[in-house]
C-alpha positions as CSV (number, residue, x, y, z in Angstrom):
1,X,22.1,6.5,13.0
2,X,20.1,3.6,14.1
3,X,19.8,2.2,17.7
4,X,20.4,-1.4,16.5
5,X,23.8,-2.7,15.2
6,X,22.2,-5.8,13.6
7,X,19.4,-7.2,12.1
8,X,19.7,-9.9,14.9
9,X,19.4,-7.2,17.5
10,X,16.6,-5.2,15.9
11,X,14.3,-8.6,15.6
12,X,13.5,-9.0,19.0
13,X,12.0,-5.0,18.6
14,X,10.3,-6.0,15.3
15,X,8.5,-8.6,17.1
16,X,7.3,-6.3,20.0
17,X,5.8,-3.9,17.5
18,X,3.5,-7.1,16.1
19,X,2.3,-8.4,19.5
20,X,-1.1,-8.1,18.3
21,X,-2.1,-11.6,16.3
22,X,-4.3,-10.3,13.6
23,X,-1.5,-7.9,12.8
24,X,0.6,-10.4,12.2
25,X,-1.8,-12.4,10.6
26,X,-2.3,-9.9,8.1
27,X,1.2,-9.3,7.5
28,X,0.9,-12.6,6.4
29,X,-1.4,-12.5,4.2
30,X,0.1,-9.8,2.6
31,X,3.4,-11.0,2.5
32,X,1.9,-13.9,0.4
33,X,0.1,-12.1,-1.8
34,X,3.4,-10.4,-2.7
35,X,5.0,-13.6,-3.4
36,X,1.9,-14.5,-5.9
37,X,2.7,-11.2,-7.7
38,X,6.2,-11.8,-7.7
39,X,5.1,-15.1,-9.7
40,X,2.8,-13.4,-11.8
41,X,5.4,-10.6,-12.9
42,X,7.8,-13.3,-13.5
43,X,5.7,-15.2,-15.6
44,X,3.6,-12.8,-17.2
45,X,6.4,-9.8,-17.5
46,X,3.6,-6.7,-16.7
47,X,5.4,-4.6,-14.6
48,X,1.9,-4.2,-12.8
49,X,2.7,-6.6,-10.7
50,X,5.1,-5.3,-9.2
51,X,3.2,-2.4,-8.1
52,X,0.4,-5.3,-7.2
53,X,3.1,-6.8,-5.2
54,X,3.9,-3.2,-3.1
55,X,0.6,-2.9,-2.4
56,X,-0.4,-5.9,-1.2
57,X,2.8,-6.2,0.9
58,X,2.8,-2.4,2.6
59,X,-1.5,-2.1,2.2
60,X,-1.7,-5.1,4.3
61,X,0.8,-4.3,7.0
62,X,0.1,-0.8,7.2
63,X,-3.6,-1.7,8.1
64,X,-3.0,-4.1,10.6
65,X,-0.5,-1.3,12.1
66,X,-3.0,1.4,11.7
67,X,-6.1,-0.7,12.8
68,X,-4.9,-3.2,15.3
69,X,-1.9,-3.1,16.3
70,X,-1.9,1.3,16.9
71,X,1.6,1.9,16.1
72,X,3.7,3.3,13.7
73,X,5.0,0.6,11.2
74,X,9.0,0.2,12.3
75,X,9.5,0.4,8.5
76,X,9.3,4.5,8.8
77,X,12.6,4.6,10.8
78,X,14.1,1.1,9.9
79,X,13.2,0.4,6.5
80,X,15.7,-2.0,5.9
81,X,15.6,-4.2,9.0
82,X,12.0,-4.0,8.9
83,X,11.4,-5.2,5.3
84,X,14.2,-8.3,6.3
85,X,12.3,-8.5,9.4
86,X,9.0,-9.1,7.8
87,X,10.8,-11.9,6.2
88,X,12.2,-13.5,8.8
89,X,8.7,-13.6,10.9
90,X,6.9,-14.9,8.1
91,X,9.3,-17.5,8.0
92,X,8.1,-17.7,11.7
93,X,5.7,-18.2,11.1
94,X,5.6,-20.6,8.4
95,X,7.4,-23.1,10.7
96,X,5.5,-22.1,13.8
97,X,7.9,-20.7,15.7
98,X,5.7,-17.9,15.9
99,X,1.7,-18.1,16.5
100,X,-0.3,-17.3,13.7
């Protein structure tokens, strides 16, 4: 059972575990290379991208986890409010309500 009752209350913890801005900045990244891929797989219809698009999305994150931010990616325990979450940040971050 999880700890959070909402996706509004578990995005103040997402944030926490991206505190560090090149974490973020490559979740990011990778989050927009998964929307290229989405693109491609729409227009092209190879299934590759798709897998392109996973990788790009979780390779990303998981290095800036990993590497610079030395936590365990919340998706592991919250993979639902974490893959919204990454949303919602990027968002964020679009619109600079975040730093990038």
């Amino acid at each position: 059972m999880s700890q959070f009752a909402s996706l509004k209350e578990f995005y103040p913890f997402y944030l926490s575990e991206h505190s560090n801005r090149t974490c973020r900045r490559l979740h990011f990244i990778g989050t927009s290379l998964v929307l290229g891929c989405l693109v491609m797989l729409a227009r092209s219809g190879d299934g590759w991208w798709g897998l392109y698009a996973l990788l790009c999305g979780y390779g990303f994150a998981w290095i800036g986890h990993f590497f610079f931010e030395h936590n365990k990616p919340a998706t592991f325990k919250y993979p639902f409010y974490s893959f919204a979450s990454d949303w919602l940040m990027y968002k964020d971050m679009l619109t600079g309500k975040i730093a990038f």
